[in-house]
C-alpha positions in Angstrom: 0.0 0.0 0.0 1.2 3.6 -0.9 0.4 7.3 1.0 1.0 9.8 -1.3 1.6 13.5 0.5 1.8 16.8 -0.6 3.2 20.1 0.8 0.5 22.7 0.8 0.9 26.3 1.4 -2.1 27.5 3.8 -1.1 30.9 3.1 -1.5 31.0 -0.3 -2.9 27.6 -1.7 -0.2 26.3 -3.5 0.5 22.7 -3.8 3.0 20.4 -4.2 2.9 16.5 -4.7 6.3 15.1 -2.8 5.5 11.5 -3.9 4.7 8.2 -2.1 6.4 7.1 1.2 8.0 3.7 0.7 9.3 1.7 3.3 10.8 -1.3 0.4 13.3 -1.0 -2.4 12.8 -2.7 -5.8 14.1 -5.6 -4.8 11.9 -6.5 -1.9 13.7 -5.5 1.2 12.7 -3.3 4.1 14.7 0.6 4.0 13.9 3.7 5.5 10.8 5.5 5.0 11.4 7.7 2.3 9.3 9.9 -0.5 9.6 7.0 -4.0 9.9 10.1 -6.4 7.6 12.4 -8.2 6.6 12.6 -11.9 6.4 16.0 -13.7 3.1 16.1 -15.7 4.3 18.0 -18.2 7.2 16.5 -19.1 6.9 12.7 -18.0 10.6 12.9 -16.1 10.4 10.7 -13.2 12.3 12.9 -9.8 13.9 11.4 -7.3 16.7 12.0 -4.6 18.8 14.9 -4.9 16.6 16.1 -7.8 13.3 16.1 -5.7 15.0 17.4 -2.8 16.2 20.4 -4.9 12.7 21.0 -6.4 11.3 21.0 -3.4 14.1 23.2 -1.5 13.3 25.6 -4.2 9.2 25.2 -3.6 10.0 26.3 0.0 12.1 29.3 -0.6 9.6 30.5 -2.4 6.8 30.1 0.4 9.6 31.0 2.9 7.3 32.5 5.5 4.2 31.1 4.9 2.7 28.4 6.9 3.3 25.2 4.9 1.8 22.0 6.0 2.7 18.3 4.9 -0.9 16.3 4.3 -2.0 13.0 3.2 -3.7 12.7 -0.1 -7.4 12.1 1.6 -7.0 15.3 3.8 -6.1 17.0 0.7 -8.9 15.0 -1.9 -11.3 15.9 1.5 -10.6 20.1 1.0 -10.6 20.4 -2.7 -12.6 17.8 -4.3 -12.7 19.9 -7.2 -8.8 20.3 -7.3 -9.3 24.7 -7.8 -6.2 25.6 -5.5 -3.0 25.5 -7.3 -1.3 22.1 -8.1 2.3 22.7 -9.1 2.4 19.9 -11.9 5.9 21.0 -13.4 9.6 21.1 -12.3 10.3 23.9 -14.5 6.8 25.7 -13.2 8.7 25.6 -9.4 12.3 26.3 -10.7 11.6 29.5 -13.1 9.5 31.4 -10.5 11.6 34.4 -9.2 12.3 34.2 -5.7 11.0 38.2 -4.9 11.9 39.3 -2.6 15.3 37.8 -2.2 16.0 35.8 1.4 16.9 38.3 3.9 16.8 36.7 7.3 16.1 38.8 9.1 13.5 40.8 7.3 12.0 37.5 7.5 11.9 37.1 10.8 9.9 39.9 11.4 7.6 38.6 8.7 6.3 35.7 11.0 2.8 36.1 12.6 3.2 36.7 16.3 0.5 33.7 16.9 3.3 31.2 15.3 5.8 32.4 18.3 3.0 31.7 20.7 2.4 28.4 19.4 5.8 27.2 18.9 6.8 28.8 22.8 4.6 26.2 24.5 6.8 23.6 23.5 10.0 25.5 25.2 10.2 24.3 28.6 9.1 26.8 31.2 12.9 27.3 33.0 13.9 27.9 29.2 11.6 30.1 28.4 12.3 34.5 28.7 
């Protein structure tokens, strides 16, 4: 049996397929869980490894700031039956998009919603917390 996921951007409905989860080579025996690859609609080439890890550091860049979730297809399938929020179905649809503004760090740290420091601070423990 297969789980396919997909990153999805809450702040801007973007989506991106990051493949199945196997848990079994090829040849039958058991490896680490791990995304099987990714297939680019457009043009048939099968991503995997560095190459999906690339595409995908890329995706994030450009949603750098954004609250980005990782979901199971039938979460996903549940929320847009009708598939209207943006599927990114190409390689070279991810990889041309400018990245605008450029990464500043911290500009982008003042970008972050105060609620996300208040929901990430619960998890400091209380002596570490100022």
């Amino acid at each position: 049996m297969s789980h396919t996921y997909y990153f999805v951007c809450v702040s801007c409905g973007d989506v991106i397929d990051v493949g199945k989860i196997v848990d079994m080579a090829e040849t039958g025996e058991r490896i680490p869980i791990q995304f099987g690859g990714w297939r680019d609609q457009r043009t048939s080439e099968w991503m995997s490894g560095p190459h999906l890890w690339s595409l995908l550091e890329r995706w994030h860049i450009l949603h750098r700031g954004h609250e980005v979730r990782l979901v199971s297809e039938p979460f996903l399938e549940a929320v847009d039956p009708e598939g209207q929020l943006h599927y990114c179905d190409s390689a070279a649809e991810v990889l041309e998009q400018k990245v605008n503004p450029f990464p500043d760090d911290e500009a982008d740290a003042h970008q972050v919603p105060g609620d996300v420091e208040q929901r990430l601070r619960v998890h400091i423990p209380a002596k570490q917390r100022s």
